[in-house]
C-alpha positions as CSV (number, residue, x, y, z in Angstrom):
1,X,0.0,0.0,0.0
2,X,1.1,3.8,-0.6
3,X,1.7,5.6,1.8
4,X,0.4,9.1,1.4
5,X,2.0,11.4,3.6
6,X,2.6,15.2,3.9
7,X,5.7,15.4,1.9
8,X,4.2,14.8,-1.4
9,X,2.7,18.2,-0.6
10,X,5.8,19.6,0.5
11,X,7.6,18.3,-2.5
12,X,5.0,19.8,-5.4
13,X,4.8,23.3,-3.4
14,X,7.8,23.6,-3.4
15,X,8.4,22.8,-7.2
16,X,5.8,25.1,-8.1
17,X,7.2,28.1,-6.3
18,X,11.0,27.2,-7.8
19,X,9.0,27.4,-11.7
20,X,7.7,30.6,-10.5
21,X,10.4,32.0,-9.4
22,X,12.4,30.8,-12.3
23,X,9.7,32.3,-14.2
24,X,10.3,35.6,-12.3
25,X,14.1,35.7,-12.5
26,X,14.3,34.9,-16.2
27,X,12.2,37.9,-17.1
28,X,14.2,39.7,-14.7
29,X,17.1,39.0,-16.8
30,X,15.3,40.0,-19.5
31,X,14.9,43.3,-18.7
32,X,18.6,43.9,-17.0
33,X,20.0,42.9,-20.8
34,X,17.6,45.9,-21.6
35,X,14.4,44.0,-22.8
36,X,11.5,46.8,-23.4
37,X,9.1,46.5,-20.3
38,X,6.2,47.5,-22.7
39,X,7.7,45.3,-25.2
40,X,6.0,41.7,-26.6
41,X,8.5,39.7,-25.1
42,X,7.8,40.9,-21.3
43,X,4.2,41.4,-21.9
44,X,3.8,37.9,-22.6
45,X,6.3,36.6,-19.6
46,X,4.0,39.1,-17.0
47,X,0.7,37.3,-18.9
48,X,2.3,33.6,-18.5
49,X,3.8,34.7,-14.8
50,X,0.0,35.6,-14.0
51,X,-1.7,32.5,-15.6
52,X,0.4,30.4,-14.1
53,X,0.2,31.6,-10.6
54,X,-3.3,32.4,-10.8
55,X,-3.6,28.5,-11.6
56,X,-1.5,27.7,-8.7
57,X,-4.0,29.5,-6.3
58,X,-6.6,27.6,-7.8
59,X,-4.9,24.2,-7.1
60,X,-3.7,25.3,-3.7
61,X,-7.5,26.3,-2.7
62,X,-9.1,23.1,-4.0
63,X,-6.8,21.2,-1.5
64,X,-9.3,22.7,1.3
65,X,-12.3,20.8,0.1
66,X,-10.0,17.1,0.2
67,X,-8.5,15.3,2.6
68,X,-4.4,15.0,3.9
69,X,-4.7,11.3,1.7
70,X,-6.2,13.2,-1.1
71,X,-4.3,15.8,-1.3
72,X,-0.9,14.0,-1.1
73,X,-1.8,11.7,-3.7
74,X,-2.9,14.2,-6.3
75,X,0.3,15.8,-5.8
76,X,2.5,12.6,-6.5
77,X,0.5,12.3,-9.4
78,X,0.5,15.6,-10.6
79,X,4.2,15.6,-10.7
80,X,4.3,12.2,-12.0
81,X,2.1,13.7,-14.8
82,X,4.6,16.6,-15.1
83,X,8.0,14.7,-15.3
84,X,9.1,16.4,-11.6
85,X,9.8,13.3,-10.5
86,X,9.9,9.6,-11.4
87,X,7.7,6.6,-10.0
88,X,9.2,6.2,-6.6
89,X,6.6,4.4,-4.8
């Protein structure tokens, strides 16, 4: 039997807080090489920044309305799904 147990949640948080914040410092490097703020190329990293934390939020809040098992399993299989990690259990 899995066991399901709170670091499965740890684990995907804190993967999807290292892709945002690679998100973040990439456009950040974008506009110390001297990338137009206004420009297509940032508009679209703020947009795909926004989505993707706004989705986040989202995934984060459903978590309220299932249980501790629930919610550890659907992150293991999230990042199964998502190549963040392999099948370890």
């Amino acid at each position: 039997m899995k066991k399901w147990t709170d670091e499965w949640f740890e684990i995907w948080y804190q993967d999807k807080q290292c892709i945002l914040d690679t998100m973040v410092r990439n456009m950040t490097a974008d506009l110390e090489c001297g990338y137009d703020y206004f420009g297509n190329c940032i508009t679209k990293q703020r947009e795909e920044i926004a989505a993707y934390k706004e989705k986040f939020d989202a995934e984060v809040m459903s978590f309220a309305e299932k249980s501790d098992t629930e919610r550890n399993k659907w992150c293991y299989y999230d990042m199964l799904r998502r190549g963040a990690i392999d099948a370890l259990i």
